[in-house]
C-alpha positions as CSV (number, residue, x, y, z in Angstrom):
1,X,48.0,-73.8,-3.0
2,X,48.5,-72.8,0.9
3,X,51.5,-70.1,-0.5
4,X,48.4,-69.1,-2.8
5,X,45.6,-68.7,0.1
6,X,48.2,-66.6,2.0
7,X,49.1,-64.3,-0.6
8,X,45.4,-63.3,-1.3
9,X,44.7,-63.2,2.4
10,X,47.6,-60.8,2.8
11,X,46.5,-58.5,-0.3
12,X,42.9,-58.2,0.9
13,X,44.3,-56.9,3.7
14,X,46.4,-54.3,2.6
15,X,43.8,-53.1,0.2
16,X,41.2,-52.8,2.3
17,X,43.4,-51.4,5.4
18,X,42.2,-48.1,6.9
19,X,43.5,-45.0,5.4
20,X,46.1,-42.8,7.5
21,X,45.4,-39.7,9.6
22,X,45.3,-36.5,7.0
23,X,44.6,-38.1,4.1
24,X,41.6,-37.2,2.0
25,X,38.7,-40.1,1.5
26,X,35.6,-39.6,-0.5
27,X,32.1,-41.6,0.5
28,X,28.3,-41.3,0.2
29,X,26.4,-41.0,3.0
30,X,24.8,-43.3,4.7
31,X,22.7,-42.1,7.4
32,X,22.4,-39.1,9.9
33,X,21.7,-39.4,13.3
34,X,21.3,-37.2,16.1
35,X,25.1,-37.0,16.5
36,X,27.1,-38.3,13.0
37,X,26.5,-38.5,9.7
38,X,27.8,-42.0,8.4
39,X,29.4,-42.3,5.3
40,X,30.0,-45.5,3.4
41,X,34.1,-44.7,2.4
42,X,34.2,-48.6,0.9
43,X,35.6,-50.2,4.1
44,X,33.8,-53.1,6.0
45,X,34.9,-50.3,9.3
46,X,32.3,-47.3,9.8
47,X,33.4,-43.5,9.0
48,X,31.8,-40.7,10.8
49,X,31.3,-37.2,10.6
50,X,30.4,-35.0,13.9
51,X,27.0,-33.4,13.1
52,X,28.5,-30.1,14.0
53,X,30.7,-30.1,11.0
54,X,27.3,-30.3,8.9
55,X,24.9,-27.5,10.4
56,X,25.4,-23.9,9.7
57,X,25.5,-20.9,11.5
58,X,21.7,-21.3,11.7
59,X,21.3,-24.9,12.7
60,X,20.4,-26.7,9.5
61,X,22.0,-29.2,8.7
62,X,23.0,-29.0,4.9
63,X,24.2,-32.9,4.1
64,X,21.1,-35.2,3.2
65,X,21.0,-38.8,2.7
66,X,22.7,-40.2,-0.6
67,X,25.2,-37.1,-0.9
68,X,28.9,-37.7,-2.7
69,X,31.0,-35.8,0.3
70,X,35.2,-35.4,0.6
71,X,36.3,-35.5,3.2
72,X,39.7,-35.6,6.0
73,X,40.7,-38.6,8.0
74,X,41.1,-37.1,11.8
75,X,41.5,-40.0,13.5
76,X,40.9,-43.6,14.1
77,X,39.9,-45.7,16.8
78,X,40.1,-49.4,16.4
79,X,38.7,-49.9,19.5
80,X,35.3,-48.9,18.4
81,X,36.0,-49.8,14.8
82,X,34.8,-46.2,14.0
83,X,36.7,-44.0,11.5
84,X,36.4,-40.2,12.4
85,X,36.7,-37.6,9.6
86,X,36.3,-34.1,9.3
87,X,34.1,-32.5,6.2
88,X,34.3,-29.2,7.2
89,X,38.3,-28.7,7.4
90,X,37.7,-30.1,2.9
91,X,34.9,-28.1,2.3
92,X,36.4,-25.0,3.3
93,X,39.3,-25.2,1.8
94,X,37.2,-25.8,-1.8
95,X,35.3,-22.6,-0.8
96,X,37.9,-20.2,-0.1
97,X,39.1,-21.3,-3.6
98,X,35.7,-20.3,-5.0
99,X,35.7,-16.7,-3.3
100,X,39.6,-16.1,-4.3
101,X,38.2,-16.9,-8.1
102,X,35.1,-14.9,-7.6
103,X,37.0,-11.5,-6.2
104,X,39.5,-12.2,-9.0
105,X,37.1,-12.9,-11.8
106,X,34.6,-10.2,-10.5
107,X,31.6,-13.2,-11.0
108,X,28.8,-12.9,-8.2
109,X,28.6,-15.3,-5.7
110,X,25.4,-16.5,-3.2
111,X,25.2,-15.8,0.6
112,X,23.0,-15.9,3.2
113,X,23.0,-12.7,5.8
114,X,22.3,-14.6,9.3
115,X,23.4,-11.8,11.8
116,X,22.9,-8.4,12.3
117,X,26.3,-7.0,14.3
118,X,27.5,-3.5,14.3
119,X,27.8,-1.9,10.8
120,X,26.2,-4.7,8.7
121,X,25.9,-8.4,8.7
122,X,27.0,-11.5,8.8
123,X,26.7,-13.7,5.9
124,X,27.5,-16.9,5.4
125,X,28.5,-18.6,2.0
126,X,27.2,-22.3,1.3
127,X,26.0,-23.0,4.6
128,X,30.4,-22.8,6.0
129,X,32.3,-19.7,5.2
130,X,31.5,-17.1,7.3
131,X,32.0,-13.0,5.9
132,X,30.7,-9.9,6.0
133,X,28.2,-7.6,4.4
134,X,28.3,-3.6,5.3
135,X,25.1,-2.0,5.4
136,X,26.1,0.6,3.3
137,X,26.6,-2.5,0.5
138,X,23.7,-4.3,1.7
139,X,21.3,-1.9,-0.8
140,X,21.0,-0.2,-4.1
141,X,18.1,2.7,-4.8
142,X,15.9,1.6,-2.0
143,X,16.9,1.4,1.1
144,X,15.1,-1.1,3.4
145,X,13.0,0.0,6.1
146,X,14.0,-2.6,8.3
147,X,17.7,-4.1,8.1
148,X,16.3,-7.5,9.9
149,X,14.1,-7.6,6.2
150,X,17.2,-9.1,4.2
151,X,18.1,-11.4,6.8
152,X,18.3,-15.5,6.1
153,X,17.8,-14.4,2.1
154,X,19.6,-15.8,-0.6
155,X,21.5,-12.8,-2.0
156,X,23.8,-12.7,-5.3
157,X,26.6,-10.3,-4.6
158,X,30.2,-9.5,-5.4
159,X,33.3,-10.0,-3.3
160,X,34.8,-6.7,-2.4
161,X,37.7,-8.0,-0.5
162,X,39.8,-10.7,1.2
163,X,42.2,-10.6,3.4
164,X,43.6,-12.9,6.1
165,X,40.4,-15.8,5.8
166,X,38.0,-13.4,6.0
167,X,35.8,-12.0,2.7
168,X,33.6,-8.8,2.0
169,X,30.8,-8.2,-0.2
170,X,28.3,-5.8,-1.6
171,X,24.8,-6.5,-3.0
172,X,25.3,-2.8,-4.4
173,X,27.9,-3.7,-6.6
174,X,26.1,-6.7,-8.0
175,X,23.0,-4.6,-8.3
176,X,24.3,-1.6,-10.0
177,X,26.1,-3.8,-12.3
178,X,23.2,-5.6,-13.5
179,X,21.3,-2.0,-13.5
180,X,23.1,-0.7,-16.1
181,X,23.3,-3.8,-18.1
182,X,19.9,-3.7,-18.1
183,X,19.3,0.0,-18.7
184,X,21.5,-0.3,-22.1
185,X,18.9,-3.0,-22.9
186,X,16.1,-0.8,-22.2
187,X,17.2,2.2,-24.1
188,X,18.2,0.5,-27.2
189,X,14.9,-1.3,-27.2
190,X,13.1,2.5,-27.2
191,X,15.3,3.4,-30.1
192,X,14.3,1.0,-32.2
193,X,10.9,0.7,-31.5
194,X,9.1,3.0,-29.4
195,X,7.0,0.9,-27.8
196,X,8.0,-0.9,-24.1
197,X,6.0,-2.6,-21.0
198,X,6.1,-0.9,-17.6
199,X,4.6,-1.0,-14.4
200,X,2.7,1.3,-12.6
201,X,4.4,2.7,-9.6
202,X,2.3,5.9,-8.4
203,X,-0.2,8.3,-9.3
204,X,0.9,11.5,-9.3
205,X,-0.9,15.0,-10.6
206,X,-1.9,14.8,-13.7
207,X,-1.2,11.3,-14.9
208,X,0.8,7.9,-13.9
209,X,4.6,7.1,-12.8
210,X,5.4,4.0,-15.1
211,X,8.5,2.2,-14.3
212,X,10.4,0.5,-16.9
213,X,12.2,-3.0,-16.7
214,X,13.0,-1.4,-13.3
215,X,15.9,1.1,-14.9
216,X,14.3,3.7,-15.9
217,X,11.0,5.8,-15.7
218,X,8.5,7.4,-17.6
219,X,5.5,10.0,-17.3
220,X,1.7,8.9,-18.5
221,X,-0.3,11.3,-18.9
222,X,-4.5,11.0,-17.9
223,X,-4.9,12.2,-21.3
224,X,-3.2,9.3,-22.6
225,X,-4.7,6.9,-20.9
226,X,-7.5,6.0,-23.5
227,X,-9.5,7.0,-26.1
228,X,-12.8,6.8,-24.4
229,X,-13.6,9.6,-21.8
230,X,-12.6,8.6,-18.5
231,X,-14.9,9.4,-15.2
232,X,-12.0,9.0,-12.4
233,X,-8.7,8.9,-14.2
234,X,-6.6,8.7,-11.0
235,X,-8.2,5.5,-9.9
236,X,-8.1,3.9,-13.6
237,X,-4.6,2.4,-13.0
238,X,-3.2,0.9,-9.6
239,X,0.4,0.4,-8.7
240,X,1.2,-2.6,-9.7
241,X,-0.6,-3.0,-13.4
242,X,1.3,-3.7,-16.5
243,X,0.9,-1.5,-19.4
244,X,2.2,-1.3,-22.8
245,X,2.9,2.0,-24.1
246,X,4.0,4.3,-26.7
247,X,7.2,6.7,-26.0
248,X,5.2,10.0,-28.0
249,X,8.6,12.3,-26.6
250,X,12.3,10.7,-25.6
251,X,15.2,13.4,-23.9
252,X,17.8,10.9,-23.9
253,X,20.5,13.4,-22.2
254,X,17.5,13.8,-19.4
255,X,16.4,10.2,-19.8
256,X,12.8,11.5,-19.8
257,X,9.9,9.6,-21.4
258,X,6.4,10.9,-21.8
259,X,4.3,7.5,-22.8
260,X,1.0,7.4,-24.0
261,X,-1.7,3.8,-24.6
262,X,-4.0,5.1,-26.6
263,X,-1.5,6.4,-29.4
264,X,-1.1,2.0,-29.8
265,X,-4.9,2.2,-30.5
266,X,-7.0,3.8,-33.1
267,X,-10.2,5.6,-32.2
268,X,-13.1,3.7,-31.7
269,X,-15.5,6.4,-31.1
270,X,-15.1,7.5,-34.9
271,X,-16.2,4.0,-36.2
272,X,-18.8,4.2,-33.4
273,X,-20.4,7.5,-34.3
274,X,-21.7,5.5,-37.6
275,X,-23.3,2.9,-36.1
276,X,-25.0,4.4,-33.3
277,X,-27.7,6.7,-32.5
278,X,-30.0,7.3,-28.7
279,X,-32.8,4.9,-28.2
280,X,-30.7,1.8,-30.2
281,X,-30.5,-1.0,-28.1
282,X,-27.1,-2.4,-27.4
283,X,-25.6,-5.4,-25.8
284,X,-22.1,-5.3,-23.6
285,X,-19.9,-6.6,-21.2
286,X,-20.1,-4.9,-18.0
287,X,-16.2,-4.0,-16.9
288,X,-16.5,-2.0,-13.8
289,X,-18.8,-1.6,-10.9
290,X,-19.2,1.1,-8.5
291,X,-22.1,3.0,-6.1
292,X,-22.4,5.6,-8.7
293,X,-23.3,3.1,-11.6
294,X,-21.4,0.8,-13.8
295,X,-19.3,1.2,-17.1
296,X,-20.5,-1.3,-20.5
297,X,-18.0,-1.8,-23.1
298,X,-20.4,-1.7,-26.0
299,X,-17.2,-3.1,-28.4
300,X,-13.2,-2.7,-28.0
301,X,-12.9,0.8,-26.5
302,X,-15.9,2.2,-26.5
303,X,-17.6,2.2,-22.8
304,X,-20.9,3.8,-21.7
305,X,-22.0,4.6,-18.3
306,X,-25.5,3.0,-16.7
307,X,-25.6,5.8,-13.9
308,X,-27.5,4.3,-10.7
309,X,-30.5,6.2,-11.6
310,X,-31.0,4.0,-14.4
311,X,-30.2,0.7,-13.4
312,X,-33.6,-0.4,-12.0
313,X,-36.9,1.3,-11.6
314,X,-36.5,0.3,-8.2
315,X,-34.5,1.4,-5.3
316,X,-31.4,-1.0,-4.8
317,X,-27.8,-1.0,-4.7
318,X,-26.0,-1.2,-8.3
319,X,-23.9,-4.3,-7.2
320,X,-27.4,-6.1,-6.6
321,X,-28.1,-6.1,-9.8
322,X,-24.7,-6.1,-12.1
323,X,-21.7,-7.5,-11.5
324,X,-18.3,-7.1,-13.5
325,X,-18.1,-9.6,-16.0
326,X,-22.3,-9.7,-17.1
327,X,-23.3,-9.2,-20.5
328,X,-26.4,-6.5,-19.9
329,X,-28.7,-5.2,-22.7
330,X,-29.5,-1.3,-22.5
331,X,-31.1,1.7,-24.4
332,X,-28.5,4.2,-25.9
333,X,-30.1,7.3,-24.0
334,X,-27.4,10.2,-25.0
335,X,-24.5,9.3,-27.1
336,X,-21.9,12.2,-28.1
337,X,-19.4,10.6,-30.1
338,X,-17.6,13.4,-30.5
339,X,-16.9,14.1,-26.7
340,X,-16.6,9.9,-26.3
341,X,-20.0,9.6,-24.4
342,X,-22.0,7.6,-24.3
343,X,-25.1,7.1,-21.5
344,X,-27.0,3.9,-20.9
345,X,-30.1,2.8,-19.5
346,X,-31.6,-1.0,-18.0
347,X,-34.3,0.2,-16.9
348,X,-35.7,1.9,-20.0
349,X,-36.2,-1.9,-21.4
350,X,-39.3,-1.9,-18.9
351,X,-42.4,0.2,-18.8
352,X,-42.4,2.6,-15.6
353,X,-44.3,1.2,-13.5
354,X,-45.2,4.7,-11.9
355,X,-47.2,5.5,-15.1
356,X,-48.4,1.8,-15.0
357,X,-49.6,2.4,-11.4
358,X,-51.0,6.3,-11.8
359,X,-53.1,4.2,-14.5
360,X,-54.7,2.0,-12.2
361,X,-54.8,4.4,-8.6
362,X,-56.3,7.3,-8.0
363,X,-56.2,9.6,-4.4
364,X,-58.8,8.3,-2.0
365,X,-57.9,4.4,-2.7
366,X,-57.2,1.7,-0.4
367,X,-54.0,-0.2,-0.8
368,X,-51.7,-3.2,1.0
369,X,-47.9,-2.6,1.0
370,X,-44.8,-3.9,2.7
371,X,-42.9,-1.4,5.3
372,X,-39.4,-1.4,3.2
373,X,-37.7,1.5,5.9
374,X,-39.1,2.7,9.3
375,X,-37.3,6.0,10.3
376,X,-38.0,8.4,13.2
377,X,-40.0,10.5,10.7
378,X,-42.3,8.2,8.9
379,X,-42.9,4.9,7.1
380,X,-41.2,4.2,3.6
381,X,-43.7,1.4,2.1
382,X,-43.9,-0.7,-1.2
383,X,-47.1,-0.4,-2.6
384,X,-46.2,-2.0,-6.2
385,X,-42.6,-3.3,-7.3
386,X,-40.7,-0.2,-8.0
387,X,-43.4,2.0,-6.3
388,X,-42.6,3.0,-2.6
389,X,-45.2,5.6,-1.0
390,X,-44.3,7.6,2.4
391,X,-46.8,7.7,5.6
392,X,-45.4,10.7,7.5
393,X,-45.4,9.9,11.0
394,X,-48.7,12.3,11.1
395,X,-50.4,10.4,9.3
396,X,-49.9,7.2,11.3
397,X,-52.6,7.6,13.7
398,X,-55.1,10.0,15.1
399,X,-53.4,9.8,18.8
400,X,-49.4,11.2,19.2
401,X,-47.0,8.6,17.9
402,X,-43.6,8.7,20.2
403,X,-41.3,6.0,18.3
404,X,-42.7,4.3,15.3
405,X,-40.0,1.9,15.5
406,X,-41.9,0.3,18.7
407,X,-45.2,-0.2,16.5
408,X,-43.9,-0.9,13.0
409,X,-40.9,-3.8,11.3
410,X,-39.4,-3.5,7.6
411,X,-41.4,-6.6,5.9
412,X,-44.8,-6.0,7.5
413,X,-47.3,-5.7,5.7
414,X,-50.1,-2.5,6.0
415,X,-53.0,-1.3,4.7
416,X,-52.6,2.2,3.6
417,X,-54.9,5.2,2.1
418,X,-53.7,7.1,-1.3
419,X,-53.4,11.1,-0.3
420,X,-51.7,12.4,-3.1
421,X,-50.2,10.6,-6.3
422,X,-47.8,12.9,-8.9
423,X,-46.4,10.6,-10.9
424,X,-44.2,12.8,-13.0
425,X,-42.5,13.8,-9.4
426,X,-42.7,9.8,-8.3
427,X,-44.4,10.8,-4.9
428,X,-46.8,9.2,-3.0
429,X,-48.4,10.4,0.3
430,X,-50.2,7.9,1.9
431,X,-52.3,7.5,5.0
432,X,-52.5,4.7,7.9
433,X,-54.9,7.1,10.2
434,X,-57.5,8.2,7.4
435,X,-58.4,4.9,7.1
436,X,-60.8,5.1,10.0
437,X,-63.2,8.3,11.3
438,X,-61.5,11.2,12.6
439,X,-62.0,10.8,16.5
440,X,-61.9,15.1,16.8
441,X,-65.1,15.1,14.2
442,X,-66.9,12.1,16.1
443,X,-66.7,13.7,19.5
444,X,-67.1,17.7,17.8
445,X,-70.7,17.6,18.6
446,X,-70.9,15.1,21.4
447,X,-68.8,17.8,23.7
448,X,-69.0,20.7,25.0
449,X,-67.2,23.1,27.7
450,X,-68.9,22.8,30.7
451,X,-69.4,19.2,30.4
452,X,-68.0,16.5,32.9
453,X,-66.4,13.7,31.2
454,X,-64.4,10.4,32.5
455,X,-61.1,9.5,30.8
456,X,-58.0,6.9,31.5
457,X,-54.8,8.6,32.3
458,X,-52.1,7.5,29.8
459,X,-49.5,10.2,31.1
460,X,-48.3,11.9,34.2
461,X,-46.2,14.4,33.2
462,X,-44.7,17.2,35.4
463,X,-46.6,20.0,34.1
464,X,-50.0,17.6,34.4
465,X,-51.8,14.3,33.2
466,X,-52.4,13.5,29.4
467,X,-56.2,11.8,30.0
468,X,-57.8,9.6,26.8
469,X,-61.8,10.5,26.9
470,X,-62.5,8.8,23.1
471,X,-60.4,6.3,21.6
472,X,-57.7,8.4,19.5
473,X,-58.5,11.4,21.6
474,X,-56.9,12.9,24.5
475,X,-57.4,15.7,27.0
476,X,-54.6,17.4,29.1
477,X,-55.3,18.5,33.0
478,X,-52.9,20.9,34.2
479,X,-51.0,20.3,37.1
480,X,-53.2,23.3,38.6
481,X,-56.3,22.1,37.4
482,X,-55.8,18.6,38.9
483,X,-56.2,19.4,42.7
484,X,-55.9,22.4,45.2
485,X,-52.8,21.3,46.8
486,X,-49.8,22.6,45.5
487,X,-47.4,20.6,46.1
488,X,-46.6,18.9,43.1
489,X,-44.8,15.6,44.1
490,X,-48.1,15.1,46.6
491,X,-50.3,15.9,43.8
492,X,-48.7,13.6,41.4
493,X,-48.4,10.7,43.5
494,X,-52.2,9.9,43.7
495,X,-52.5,8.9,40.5
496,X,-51.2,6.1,38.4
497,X,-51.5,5.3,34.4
498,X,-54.7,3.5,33.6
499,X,-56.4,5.5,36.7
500,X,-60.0,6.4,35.9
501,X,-60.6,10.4,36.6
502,X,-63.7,12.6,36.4
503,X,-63.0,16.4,35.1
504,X,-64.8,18.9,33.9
505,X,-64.5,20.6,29.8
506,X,-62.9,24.3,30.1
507,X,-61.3,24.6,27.0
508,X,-62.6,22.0,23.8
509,X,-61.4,23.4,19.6
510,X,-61.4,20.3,17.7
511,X,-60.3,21.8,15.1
512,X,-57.3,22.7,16.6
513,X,-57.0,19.6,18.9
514,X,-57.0,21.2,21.9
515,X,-58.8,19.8,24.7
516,X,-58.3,21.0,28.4
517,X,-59.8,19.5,31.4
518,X,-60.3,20.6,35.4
519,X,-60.4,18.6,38.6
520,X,-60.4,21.3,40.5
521,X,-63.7,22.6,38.9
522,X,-65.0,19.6,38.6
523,X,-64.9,18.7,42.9
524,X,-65.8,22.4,43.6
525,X,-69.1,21.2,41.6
526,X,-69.3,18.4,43.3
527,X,-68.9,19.3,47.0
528,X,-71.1,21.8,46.0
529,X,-74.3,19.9,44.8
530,X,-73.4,17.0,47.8
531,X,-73.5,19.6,50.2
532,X,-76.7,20.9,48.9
533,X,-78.3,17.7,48.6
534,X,-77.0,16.9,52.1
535,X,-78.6,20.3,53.5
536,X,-81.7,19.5,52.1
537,X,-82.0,16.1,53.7
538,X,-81.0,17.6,57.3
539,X,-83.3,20.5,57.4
540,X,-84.8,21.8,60.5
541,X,-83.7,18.5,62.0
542,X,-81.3,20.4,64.7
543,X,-78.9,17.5,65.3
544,X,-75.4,19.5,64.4
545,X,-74.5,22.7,63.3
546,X,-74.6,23.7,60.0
547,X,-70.7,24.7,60.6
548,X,-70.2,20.8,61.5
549,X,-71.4,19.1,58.9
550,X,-69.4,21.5,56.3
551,X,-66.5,20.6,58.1
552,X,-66.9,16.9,58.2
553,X,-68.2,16.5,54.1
554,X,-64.8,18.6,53.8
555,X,-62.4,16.3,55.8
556,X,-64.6,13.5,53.8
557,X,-63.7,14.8,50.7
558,X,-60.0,15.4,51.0
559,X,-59.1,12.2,52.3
C-alpha cells in the first residue's frame, strides 16, 4: 500500500512538472494586468506573458480575457513560482507562414498602415508583423488628398514581395483586380438587359455623370431625366442619388453609355390629357418646395407648379404655408399636356378678398389696420386679411416726418383714411394725416403778411430756426432775418428748442407751404413804436437829451 502512495505521488509529479525552456505550451488567459497577461497553461505554477509582447505598434493591446493563445516557454523561475513565456516569438512565426502563402497564392491579406516614413507607410499585419506599403501602391483611380487619410485603416491588399523577414504590398493591386472583376460583371449585365443602377457623381453641361457599380460610367442626358417638363434640370439630381436607368446607346470598344429614366416609364401626360381640363379641381402630394412656388404630383409623373403668386391671397413665404410631403387641393388654371404643363392655383379655392373688400369700401372711408412693414418711405398696413394698403410717408402727418421708424412698430394698430382703391391693380393709398383738418387751410385766412405771430422753435438749423405757429404748421426764420448781428455762432446761441419767439409774416402761400418769418422786422417795429411811445411820455419835460434816451432804449434793447 505505502509502495502504492509513492508511486502515485511520484507520477503526479512528473505529469504535472513544468515544461522545459523552448518548448511550445498552449493556455487561455486568465487575466491582464498593467504588466502580464496570465495564462492558465494547466499547472498549479503561474505563466506570464510581458504586456509588450501583446500591444502593437500603436499601443493596443490585441489579447482579451478568455483567448486560446500558443505560446514559448522563455524561462522559469522557481523562486517566484512564475513561468515566463513569449507569444510573440509563436505568433510571428504563424504569420510569416500566412504572408509566404498569401504572396504565393496571390489571396489578399488585411493590414493596418500606422506610419507615414519616406516613400509610403508602415503597415502592420495582425497587430505583429511589421511591412511596408509604397505610396505609389497605396491608391487606385483616386488619389487621396491627404496621405495621413488611410492611416490606422483596415486595408485588404496583396503581397508584392518578401524578402529577408520583411513584406510589401499594394492596395492597387488588390483594387484593380477586384475592378475588373467587377467591370466584367457590369458589362455582361448591360448585355443582357439594358437596364443598371448608378450613382450620381456630377452635373455636367447638359445632363448628369452616372457612375456604375463604380467601374464604369455613363452620360444622362436633362432630356432623359423625366417625362414631365422639368423647371431646373441641373438641380433635379445631386451627387450621391441612386437611379435606375436605361442604356438607349452602348460603344462597347469606347465603353460609352448614354442612359435615359424616363425610357423605363411610359408617358403620363398622354393618359393625363384625358382626364383633365383648366378650372378642374385636383388633389396631390406636394414633392418639392422652393421661394418661387412648389411642385404637386397630381398622379405618378405628372407634376404641376403652384407659382408663389398663387399660393395665398396674401403676402407670405411659400414654405409658410406648404411643406414637402402635404396633400394640397388646387384649381387646374393652364394645363398643356402636350408641352407637360401643367399650372396650379390654392388660392383660387377662396373668393379674392380684394373684390370682397372694393364691395364693401369706397374712397373717403375710415378704416383700422395693423402696420405689417414700416420702411423709410411709408407704412405697409393690413386693412383686411389679404388686403395691405400703403400710407406714403406724405401722408403721415401734416408737419415733416424725419424717420417713421421713431413713431410707428410692425403690429400696431392705426386708424387710416381710403384715398384711392383700384382693385383690379390691388392698390390702396391711404391716409393717416387726412384724418384731421388741414392746418395750411385753418390758418389760410387767420394770417396774413405783415402780421406778428408767436411760435415755439422746434429747430435751429445753420441756415436759421424752423418755428411751429399752429399745431402741424411751421414757419422758417432765416439766419438773416433772426437778428442784426452777423455772426452766426453768436446769433445761434441765444436760442434753444422749445424757446418762445415773436416775428413778423413776410412771405405766407399756403398753398404752397411756405411760410417765412422776420426778427429783424419784427424789433425794428418794436423799438420803433417803444420809442415813440416813450417820446411822447417825456415831452417838453427837458430832463435828457433826446440823443440820450435813443441811446439808452438801444443798449436796453440789445442786451
Amino acid at each position: 500500500m505505502e509502495n502504492w502512495a509513492q508511486e502515485f505521488e511520484e507520477y503526479l509529479n512528473k505529469s504535472f512538472s513544468p515544461p522545459k525552456i523552448g518548448d511550445t505550451v498552449r493556455g487561455k488567459v486568465v487575466t491582464i494586468t498593467e504588466e502580464y497577461v496570465f495564462v492558465d497553461i494547466g499547472l498549479k505554477n503561474e505563466a506570464v506573458i510581458p504586456l509588450s509582447e501583446v500591444k502593437s505598434k500603436t499601443g493596443e493591446i490585441f489579447l482579451s480575457e478568455g483567448d486560446e493563445v500558443e505560446a514559448l516557454v522563455e524561462r522559469w523561475n522557481p523562486s517566484e513560482g512564475l513561468l515566463v513565456l513569449s507569444y510573440r516569438k509563436v505568433f510571428e512565426k504563424k504569420l510569416r507562414e500566412e504572408i509566404e502563402k498569401a504572396y504565393s497564392e496571390k489571396t489578399e491579406i488585411i493590414v493596418v498602415p500606422y506610419a507615414l516614413v519616406k516613400g509610403g507607410y508602415r503597415v502592420i499585419y495582425k497587430n505583429l508583423l511589421e511591412g511596408f506599403m509604397p505610396f505609389s501602391q497605396s491608391y487606385f483611380r483616386r488619389k487621396p488628398e491627404k496621405q495621413e487619410e488611410l492611416l490606422n485603416k483596415e486595408l485588404e491588399v496583396l503581397v508584392l514581395a518578401v524578402e529577408r523577414g520583411n513584406f510589401i504590398v499594394s492596395r492597387r493591386a488588390f483594387l484593380e483586380k477586384e475592378f475588373e472583376k467587377k467591370k466584367q460583371k457590369v458589362l455582361t449585365e448591360l448585355k443582357e438587359t439594358g437596364t443598371v443602377e448608378g450613382e450620381v457623381i456630377k452635373c455636367v453641361e447638359g445632363g448628369y455623370v452616372i457612375n456604375i457599380e463604380d467601374v464604369i460610367t455613363g452620360f444622362l442626358p436633362f432630356q432623359e431625366l423625366a417625362w414631365h417638363r422639368i423647371e431646373d434640370p441641373g438641380s433635379y439630381l445631386k451627387p450621391g442619388d441612386r437611379v435606375k436607368v436605361k442604356v438607349i446607346r452602348f460603344d462597347e470598344k469606347k465603353e460609352r453609355l448614354r442612359l435615359s429614366i424616363k425610357a423605363l416609364l411610359p408617358d403620363p401626360w398622354e393618359e393625363a390629357g384625358k382626364k383633365y381640363k383648366e378650372g378642374d379641381r385636383i388633389r396631390g402630394k406636394v414633392t418639392k418646395v422652393f421661394n418661387k412656388g412648389a411642385f404637386v404630383e397630381v398622379e405618378p409623373g405628372v407634376e404641376g407648379l403652384i407659382p408663389a403668386s398663387e399660393v395665398s391671397w396674401k403676402k407670405v413665404k411659400v414654405r409658410d404655408v406648404i411643406s414637402e410631403g402635404d396633400m394640397v387641393e388646387a384649381v387646374i388654371i393652364d394645363f398643356r399636356p402636350s408641352e407637360k404643363k401643367m399650372a396650379l392655383s390654392l388660392k383660387k379655392l377662396e373668393p379674392d378678398p380684394w373684390e370682397v373688400f372694393a364691395s364693401e369700401v369706397k374712397t373717403g372711408d375710415v378704416l383700422t389696420g395693423k402696420i405689417v412693414t414700416v420702411t423709410d418711405y411709408g407704412l405697409f398696413v393690413e386693412v383686411k386679411e389679404g388686403v395691405e394698403g400703403f400710407v406714403h410717408i406724405s401722408n403721415v402727418s401734416w408737419e415733416r416726418v424725419e424717420n417713421l421708424k421713431e413713431l410707428y412698430k410692425p403690429g400696431e394698430e392705426i386708424m387710416v383714411k381710403v384715398l384711392e382703391l383700384i382693385p383690379e391693380k390691388k392698390r390702396l393709398q391711404l391716409s393717416i394725416k387726412h384724418l384731421k383738418p388741414n392746418p395750411w387751410e385753418e390758418i389760410a385766412d387767420k394770417i396774413k403778411e405783415g402780421d406778428v405771430v408767436e411760435g415755439v422753435i422746434k429747430e435751429i438749423q445753420e441756415k436759421g430756426l424752423q418755428v411751429e405757429v399752429f399745431p402741424g404748421v411751421r414757419a422758417f426764420i432765416p439766419l438773416k432775418e433772426i437778428d442784426e448781428d452777423r455772426h452766426k455762432e453768436k446769433i445761434l446761441k441765444k436760442f434753444n428748442p422749445g424757446d418762445k419767439i415773436k416775428a413778423k409774416v413776410v412771405l405766407f402761400e399756403p398753398e404752397k407751404k411756405r411760410f417765412i418769418l422776420s426778427r429783424v422786422k419784427y424789433l425794428k417795429e418794436l423799438e420803433e413804436k417803444e420809442f415813440k411811445e416813450f417820446k411822447q411820455k417825456i415831452s417838453g419835460s427837458g430832463i435828457i437829451s433826446l440823443g440820450e434816451i435813443l441811446k439808452q432804449k438801444l443798449r436796453e434793447r440789445k442786451g
